[in-house]
PDB file of N, CA, C and O in Angstrom, chain B, residues numbered from 101:
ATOM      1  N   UNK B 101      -7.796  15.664  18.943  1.00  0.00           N
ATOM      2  CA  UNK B 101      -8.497  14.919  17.910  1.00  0.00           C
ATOM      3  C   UNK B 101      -7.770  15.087  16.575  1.00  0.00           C
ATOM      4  O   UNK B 101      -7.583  16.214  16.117  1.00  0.00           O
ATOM      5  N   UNK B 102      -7.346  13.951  15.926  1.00  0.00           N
ATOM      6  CA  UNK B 102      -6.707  13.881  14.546  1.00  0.00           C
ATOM      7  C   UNK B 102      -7.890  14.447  13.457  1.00  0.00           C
ATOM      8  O   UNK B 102      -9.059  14.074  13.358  1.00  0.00           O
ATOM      9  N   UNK B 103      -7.182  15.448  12.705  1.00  0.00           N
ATOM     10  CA  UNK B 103      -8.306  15.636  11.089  1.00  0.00           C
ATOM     11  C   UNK B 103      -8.590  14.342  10.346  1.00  0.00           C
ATOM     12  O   UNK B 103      -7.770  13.424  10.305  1.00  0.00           O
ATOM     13  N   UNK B 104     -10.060  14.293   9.623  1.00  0.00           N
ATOM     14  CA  UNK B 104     -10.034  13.636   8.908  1.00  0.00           C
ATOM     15  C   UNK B 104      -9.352  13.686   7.839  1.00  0.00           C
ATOM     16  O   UNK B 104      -8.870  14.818   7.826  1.00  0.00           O
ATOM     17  N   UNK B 105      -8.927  12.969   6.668  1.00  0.00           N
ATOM     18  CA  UNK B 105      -7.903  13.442   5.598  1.00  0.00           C
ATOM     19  C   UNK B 105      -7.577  12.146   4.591  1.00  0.00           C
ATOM     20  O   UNK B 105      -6.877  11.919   3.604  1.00  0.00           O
ATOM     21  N   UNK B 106      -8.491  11.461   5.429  1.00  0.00           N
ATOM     22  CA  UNK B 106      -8.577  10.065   4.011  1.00  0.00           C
ATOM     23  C   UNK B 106      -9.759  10.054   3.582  1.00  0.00           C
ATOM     24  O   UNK B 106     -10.444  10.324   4.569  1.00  0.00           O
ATOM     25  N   UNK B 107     -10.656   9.856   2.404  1.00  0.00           N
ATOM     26  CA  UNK B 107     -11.950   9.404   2.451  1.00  0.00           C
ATOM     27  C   UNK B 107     -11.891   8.806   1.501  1.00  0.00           C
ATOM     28  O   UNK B 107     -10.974   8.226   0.919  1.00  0.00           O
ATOM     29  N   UNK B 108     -12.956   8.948   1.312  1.00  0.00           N
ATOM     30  CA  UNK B 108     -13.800   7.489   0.185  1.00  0.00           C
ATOM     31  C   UNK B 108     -13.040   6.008  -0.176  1.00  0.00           C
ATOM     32  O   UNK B 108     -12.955   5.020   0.554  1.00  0.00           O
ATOM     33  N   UNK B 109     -12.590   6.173  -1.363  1.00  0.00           N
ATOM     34  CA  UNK B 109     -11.919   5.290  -2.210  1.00  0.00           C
ATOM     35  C   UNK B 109     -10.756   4.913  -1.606  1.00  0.00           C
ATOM     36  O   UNK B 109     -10.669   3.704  -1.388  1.00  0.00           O
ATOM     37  N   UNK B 110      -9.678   5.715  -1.213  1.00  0.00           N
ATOM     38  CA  UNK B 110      -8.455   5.820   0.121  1.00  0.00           C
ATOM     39  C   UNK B 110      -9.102   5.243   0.820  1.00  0.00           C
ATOM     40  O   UNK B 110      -8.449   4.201   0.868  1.00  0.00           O
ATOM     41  N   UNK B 111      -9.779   5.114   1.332  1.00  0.00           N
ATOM     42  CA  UNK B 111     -10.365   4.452   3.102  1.00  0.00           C
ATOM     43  C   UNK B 111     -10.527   2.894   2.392  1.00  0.00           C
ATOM     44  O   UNK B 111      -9.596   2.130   2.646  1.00  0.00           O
ATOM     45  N   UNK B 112     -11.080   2.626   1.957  1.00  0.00           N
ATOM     46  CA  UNK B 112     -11.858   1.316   1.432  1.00  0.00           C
ATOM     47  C   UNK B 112     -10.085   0.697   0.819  1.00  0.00           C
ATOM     48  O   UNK B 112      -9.598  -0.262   1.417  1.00  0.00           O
ATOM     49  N   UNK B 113      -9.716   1.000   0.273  1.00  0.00           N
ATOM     50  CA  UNK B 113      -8.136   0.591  -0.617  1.00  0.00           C
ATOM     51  C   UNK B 113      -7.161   0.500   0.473  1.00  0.00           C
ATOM     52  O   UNK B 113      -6.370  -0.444   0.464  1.00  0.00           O
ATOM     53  N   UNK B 114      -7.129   1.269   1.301  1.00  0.00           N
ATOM     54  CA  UNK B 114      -6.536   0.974   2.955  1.00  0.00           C
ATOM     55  C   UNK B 114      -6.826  -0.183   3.537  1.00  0.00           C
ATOM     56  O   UNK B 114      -5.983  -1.042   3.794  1.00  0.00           O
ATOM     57  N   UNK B 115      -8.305  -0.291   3.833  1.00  0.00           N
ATOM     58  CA  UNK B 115      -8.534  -1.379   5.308  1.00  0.00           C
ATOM     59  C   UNK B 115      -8.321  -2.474   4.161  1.00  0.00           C
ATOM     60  O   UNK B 115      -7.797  -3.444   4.709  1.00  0.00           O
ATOM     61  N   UNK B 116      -8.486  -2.696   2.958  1.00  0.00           N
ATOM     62  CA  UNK B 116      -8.749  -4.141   2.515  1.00  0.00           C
ATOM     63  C   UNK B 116      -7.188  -4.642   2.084  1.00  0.00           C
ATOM     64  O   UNK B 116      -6.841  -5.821   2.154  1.00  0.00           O
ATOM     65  N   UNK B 117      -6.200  -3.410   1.572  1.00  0.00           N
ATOM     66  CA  UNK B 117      -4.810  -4.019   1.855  1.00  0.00           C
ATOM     67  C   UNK B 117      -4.760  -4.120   2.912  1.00  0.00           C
ATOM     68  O   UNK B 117      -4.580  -5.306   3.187  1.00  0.00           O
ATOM     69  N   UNK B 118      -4.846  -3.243   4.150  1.00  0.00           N
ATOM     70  CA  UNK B 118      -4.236  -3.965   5.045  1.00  0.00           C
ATOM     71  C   UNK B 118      -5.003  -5.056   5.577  1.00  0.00           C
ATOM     72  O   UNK B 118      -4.415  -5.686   6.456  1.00  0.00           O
ATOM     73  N   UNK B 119      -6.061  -5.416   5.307  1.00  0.00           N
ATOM     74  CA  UNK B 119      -6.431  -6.880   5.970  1.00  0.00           C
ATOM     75  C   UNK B 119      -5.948  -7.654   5.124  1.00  0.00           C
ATOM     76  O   UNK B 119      -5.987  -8.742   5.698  1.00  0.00           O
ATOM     77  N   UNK B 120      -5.425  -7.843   3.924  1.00  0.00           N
ATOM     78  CA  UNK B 120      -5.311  -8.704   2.837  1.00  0.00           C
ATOM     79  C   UNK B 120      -3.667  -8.803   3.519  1.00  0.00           C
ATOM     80  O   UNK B 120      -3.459  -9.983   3.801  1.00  0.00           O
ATOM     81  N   UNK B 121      -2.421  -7.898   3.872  1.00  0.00           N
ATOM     82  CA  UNK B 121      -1.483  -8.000   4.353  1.00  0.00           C
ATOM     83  C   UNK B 121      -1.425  -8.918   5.880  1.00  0.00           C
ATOM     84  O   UNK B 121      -0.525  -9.711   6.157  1.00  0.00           O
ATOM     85  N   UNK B 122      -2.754  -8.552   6.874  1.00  0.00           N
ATOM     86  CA  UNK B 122      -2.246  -9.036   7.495  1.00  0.00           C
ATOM     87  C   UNK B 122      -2.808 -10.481   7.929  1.00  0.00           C
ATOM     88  O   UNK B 122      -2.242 -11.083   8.842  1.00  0.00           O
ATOM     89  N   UNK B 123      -3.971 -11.058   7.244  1.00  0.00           N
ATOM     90  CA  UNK B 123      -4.230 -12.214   6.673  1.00  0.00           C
ATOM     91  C   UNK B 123      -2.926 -12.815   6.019  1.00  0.00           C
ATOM     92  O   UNK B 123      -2.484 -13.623   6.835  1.00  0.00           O
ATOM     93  N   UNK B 124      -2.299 -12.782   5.152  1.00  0.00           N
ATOM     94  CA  UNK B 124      -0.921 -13.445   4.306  1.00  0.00           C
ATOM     95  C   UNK B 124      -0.029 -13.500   5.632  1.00  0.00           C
ATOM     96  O   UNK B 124       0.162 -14.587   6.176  1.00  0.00           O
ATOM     97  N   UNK B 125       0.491 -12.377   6.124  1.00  0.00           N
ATOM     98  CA  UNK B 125       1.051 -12.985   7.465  1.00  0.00           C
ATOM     99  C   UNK B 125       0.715 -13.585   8.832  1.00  0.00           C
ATOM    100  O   UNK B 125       1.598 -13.696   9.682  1.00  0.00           O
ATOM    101  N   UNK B 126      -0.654 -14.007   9.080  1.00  0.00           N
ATOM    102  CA  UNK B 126      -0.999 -14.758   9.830  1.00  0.00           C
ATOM    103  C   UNK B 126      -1.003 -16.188   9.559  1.00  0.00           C
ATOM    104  O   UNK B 126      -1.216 -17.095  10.364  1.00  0.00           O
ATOM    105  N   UNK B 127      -0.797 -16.249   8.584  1.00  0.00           N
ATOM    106  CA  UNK B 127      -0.830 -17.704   7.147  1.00  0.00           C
ATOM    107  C   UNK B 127       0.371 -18.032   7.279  1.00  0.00           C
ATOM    108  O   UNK B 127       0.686 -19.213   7.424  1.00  0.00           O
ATOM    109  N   UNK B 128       1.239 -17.069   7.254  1.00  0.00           N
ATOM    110  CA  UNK B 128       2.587 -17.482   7.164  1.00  0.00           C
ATOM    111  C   UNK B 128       2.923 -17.230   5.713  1.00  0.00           C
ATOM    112  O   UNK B 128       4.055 -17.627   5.436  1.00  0.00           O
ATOM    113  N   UNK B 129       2.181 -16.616   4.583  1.00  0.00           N
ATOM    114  CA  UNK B 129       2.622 -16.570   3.007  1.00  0.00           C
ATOM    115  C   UNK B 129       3.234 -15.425   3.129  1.00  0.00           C
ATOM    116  O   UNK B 129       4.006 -15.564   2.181  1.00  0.00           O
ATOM    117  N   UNK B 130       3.541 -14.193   3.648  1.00  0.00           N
ATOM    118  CA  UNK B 130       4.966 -13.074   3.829  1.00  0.00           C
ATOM    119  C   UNK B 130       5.266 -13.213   4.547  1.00  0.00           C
ATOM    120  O   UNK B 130       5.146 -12.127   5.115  1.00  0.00           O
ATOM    121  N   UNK B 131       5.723 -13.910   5.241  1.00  0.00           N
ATOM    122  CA  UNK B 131       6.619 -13.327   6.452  1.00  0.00           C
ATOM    123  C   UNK B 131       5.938 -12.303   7.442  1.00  0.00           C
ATOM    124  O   UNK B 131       4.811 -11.808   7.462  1.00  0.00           O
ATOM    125  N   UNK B 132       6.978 -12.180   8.206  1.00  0.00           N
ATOM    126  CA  UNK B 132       6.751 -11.638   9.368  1.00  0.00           C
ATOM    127  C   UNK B 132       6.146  -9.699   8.932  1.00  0.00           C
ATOM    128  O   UNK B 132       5.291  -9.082   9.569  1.00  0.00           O
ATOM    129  N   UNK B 133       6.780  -9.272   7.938  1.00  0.00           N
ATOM    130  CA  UNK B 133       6.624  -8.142   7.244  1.00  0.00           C
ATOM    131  C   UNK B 133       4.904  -7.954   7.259  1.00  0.00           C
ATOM    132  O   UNK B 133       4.189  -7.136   7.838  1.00  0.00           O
ATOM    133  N   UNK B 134       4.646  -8.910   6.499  1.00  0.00           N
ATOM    134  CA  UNK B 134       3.357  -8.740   6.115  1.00  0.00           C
ATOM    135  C   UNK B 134       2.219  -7.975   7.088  1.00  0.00           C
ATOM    136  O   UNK B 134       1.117  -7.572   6.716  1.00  0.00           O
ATOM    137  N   UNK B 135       2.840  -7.879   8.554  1.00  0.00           N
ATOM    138  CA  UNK B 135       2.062  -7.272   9.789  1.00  0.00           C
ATOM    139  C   UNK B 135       2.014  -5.626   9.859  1.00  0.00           C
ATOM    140  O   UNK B 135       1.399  -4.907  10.647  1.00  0.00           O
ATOM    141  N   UNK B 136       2.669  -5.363   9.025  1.00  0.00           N
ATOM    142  CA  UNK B 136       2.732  -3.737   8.764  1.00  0.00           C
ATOM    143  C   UNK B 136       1.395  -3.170   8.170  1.00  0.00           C
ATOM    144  O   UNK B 136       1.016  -2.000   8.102  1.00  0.00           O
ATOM    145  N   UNK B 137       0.572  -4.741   7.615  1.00  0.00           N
ATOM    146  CA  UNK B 137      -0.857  -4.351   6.882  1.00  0.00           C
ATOM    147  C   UNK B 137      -1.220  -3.613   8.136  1.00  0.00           C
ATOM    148  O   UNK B 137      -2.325  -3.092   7.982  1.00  0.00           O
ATOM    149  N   UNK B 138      -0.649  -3.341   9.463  1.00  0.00           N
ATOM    150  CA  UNK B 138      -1.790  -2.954  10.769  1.00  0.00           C
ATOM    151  C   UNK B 138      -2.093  -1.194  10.523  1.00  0.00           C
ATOM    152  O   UNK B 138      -2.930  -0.454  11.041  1.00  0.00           O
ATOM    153  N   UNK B 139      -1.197  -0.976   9.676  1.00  0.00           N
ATOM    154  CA  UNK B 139      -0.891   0.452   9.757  1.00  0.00           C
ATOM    155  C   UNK B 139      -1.653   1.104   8.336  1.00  0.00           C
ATOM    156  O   UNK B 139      -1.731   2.330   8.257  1.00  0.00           O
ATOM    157  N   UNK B 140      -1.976   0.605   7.690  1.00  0.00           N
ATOM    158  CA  UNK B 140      -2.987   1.192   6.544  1.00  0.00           C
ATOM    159  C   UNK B 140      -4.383   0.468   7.116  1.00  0.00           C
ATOM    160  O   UNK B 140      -5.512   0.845   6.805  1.00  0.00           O
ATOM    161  N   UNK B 141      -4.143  -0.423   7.834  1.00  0.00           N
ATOM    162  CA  UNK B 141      -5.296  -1.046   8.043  1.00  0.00           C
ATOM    163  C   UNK B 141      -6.238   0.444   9.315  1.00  0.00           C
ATOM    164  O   UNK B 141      -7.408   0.829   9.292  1.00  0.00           O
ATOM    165  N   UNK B 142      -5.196   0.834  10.138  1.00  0.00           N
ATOM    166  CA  UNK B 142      -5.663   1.327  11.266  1.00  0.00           C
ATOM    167  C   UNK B 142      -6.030   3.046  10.426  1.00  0.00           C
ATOM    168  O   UNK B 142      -6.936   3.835  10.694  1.00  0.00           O
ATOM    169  N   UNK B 143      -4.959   3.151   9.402  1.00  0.00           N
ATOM    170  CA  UNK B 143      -5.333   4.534   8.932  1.00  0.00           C
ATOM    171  C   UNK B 143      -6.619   5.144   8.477  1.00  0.00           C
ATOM    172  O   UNK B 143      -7.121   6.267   8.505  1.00  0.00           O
ATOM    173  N   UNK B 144      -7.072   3.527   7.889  1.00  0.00           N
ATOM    174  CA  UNK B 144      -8.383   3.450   7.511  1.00  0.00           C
ATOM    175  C   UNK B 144      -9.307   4.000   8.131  1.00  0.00           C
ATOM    176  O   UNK B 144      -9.782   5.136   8.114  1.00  0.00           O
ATOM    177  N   UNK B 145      -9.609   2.700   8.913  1.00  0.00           N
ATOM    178  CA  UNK B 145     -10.525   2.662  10.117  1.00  0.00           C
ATOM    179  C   UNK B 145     -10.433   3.827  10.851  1.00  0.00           C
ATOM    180  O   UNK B 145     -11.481   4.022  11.466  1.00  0.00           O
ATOM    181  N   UNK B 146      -9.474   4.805  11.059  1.00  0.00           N
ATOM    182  CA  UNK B 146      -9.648   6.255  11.920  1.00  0.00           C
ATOM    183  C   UNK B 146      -9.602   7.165  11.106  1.00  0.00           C
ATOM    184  O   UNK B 146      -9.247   8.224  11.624  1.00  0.00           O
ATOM    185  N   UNK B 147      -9.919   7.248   9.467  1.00  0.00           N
ATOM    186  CA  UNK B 147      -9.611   8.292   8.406  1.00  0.00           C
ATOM    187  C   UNK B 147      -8.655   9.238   8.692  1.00  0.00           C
ATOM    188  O   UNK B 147      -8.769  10.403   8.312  1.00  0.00           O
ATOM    189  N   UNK B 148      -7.749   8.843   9.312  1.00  0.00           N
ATOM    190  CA  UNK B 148      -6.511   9.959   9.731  1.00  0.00           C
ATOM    191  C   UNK B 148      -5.345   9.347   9.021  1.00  0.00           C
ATOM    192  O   UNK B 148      -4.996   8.190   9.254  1.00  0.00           O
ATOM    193  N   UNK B 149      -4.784  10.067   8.215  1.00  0.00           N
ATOM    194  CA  UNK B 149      -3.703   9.856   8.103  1.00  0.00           C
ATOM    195  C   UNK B 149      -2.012  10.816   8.469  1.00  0.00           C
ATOM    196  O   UNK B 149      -1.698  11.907   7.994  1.00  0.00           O
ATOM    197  N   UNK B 150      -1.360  10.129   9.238  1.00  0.00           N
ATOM    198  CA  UNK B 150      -0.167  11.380   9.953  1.00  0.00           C
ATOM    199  C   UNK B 150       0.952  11.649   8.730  1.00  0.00           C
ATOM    200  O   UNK B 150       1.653  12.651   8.866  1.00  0.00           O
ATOM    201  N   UNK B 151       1.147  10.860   7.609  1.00  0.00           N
ATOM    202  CA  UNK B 151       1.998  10.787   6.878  1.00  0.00           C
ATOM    203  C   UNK B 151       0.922  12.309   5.591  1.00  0.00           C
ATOM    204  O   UNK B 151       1.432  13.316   5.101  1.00  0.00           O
ATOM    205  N   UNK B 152       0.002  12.014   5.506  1.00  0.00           N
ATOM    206  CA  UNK B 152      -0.918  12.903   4.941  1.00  0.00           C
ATOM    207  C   UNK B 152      -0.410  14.151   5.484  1.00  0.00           C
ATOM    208  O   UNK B 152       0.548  14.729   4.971  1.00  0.00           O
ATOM    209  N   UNK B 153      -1.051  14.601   6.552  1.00  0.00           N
ATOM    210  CA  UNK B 153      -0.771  15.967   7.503  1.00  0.00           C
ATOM    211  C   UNK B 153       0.268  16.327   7.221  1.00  0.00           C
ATOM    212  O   UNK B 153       0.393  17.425   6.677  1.00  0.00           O
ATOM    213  N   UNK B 154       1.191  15.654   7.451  1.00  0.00           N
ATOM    214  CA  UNK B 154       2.651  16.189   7.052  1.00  0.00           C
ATOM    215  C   UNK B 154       2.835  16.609   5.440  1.00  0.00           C
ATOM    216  O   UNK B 154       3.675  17.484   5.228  1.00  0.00           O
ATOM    217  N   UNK B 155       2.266  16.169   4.521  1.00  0.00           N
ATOM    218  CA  UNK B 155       2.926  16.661   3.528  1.00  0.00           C
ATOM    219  C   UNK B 155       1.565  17.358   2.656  1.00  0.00           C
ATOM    220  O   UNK B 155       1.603  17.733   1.484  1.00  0.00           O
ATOM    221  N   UNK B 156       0.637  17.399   3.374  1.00  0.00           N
ATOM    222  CA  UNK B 156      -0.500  18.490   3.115  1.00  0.00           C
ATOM    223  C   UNK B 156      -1.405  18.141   2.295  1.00  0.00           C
ATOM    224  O   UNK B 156      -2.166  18.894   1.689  1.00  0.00           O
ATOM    225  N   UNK B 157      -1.358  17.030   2.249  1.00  0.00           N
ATOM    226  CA  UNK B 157      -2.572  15.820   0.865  1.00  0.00           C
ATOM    227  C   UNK B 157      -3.842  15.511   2.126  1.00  0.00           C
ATOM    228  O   UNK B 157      -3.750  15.408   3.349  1.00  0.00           O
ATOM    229  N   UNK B 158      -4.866  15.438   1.307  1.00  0.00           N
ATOM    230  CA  UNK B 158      -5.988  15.370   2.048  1.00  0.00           C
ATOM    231  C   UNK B 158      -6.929  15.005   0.855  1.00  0.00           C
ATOM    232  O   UNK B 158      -7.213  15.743  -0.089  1.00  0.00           O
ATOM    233  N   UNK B 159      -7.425  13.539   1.107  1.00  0.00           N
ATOM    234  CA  UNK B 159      -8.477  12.832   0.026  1.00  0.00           C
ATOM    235  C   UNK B 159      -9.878  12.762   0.422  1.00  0.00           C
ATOM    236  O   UNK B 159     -10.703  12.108  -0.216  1.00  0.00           O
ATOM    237  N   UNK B 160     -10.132  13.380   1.388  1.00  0.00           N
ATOM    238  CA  UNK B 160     -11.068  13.809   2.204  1.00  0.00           C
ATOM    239  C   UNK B 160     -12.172  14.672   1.379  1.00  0.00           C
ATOM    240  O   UNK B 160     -11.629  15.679   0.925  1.00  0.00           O
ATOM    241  N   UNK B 161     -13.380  14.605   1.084  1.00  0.00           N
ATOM    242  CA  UNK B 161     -14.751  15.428   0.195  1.00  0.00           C
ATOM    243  C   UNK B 161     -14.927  16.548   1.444  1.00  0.00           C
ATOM    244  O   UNK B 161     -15.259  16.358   2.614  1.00  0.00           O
ATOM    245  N   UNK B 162     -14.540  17.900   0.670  1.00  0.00           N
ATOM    246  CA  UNK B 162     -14.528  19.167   1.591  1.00  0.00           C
ATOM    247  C   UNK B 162     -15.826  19.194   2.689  1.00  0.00           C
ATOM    248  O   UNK B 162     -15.769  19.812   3.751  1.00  0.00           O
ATOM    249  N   UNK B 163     -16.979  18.428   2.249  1.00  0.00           N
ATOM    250  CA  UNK B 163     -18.211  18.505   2.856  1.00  0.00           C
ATOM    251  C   UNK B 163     -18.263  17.650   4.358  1.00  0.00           C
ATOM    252  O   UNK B 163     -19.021  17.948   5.281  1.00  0.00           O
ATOM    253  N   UNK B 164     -17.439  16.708   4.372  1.00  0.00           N
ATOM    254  CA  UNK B 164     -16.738  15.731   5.418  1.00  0.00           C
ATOM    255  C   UNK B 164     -15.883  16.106   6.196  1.00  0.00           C
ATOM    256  O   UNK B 164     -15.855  15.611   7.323  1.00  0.00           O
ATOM    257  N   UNK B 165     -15.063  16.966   5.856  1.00  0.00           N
ATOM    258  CA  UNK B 165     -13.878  17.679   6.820  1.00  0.00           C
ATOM    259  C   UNK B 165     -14.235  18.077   8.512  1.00  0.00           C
ATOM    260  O   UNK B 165     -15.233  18.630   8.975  1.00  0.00           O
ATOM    261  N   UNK B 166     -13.296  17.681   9.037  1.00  0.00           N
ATOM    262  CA  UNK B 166     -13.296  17.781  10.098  1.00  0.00           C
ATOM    263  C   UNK B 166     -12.323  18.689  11.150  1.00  0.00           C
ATOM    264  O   UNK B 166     -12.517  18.642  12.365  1.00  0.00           O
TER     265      UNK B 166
END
């Protein structure tokens, strides 16, 4: 099981770029790029972040921790 390590404000600023990214590339307004929204989008939605873990940042409210 991944730690939690995104919360609040991070979580919400995640899923809505990445839906806002990958909306523009389903449109065709970025390019093919624009599909990378899947990956802040997904960080969101599972409050895990692996790029986090690694460098020891955690936006996570201590009371939430997992």
């Amino acid at each position: 099981m991944m730690k939690t390590n995104v919360g609040g404000l991070d979580r919400i600023l995640r899923i809505l770029v990445g839906l806002v990214l990958i909306a523009l590339a389903a449109t065709g307004t970025v390019g093919a790029w624009g599909w990378i929204g899947i990956v802040p989008l997904a960080t969101g939605l599972l409050r895990s972040c692996p790029l986090y873990s690694i460098i020891g940042l955690n936006t996570c409210p201590l009371s939430s921790r997992s």
